[in-house]
C-alpha positions as CSV (number, residue, x, y, z in Angstrom):
1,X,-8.5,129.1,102.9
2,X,-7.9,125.8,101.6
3,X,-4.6,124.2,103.4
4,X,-4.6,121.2,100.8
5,X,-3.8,123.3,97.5
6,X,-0.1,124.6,96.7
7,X,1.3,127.8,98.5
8,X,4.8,129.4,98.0
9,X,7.3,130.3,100.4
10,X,8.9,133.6,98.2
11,X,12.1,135.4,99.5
12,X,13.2,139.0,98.8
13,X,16.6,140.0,98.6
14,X,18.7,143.7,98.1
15,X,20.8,144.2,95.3
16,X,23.4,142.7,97.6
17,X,22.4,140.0,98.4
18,X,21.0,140.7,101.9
19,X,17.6,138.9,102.8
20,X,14.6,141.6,103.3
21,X,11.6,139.0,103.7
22,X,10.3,135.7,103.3
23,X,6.4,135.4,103.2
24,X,3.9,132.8,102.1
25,X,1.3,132.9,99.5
26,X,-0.7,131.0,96.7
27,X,-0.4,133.9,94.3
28,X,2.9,135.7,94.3
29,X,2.2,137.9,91.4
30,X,-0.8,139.0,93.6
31,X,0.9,139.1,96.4
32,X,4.1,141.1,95.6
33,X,1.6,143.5,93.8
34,X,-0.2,144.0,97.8
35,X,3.6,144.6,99.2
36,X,4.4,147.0,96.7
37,X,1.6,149.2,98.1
38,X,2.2,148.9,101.5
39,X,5.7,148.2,102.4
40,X,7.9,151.2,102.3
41,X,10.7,148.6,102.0
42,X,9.4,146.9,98.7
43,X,11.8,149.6,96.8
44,X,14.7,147.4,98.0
45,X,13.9,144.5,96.5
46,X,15.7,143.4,93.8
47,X,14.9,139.8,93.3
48,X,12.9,136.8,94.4
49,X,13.0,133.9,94.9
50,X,10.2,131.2,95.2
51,X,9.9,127.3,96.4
52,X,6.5,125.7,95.8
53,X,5.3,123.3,98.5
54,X,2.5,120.4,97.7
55,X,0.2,122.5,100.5
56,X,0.2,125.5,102.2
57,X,0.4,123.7,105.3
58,X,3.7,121.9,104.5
59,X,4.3,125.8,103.0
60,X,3.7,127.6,106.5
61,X,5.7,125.2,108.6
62,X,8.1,126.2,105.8
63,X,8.2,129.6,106.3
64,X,8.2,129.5,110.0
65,X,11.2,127.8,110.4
66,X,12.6,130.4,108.1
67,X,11.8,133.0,109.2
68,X,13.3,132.4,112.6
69,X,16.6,130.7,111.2
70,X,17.2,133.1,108.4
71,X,16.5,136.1,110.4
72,X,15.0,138.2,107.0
73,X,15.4,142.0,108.1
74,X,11.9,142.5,107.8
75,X,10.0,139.9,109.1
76,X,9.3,139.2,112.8
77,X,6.6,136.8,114.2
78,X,4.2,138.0,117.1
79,X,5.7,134.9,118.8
80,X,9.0,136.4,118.4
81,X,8.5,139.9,120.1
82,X,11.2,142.5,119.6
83,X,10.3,144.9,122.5
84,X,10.4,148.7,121.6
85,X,10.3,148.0,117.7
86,X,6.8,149.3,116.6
87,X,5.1,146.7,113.7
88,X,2.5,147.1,111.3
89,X,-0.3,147.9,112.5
90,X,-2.6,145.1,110.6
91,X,-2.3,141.1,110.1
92,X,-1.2,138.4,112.1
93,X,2.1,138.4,110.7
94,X,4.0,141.7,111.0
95,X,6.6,143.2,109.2
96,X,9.3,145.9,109.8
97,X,8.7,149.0,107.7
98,X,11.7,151.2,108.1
99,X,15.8,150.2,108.5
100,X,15.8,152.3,111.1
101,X,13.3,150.5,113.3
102,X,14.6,146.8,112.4
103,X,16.5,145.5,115.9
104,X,19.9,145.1,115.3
């Protein structure tokens, strides 16, 4: 992974506004195409939005900070346990598949 090209930090929203997810990623296109097959919440997105940084290092402290300030409905960090709430199974990063099972 090279930390000195661009990355973007994208953000999904709901028809009404409300904030689903922000990842991180050097190909969106690419990426969004891996969410729609395997987040059961990628129906509910209805549009993005995406800020380019100079590296994906400058992008990840990007999308850290956030993450835990903008409190997206499906994104939690394993630093930011949500006891009793079962994630994804895979990936460092973990992400909330079902309404439902987001904390409240």
């Amino acid at each position: 992974m090279d930390y000195a090209q661009p990355a973007a930090v994208y953000r999904l929203y709901d028809a009404a506004g409300h904030l689903l997810y922000i990842g991180l990623t050097c190909n969106p296109r690419s990426r969004w195409k891996d969410h729609r097959k395997e987040m059961l919440w990628w129906r509910e997105v209805a549009f993005k939005v995406i800020t380019w940084h100079e590296t994906r290092h400058q992008a990840c402290a990007a999308e850290s900070s956030a993450v835990a300030s903008e409190r997206p409905l499906y994104n939690a960090y394993e630093t930011f346990p949500r006891p009793g709430i079962p994630p994804q199974p895979y990936g460092h990063r973990i992400a909330y598949q079902h309404r439902e099972t987001r904390p409240g």
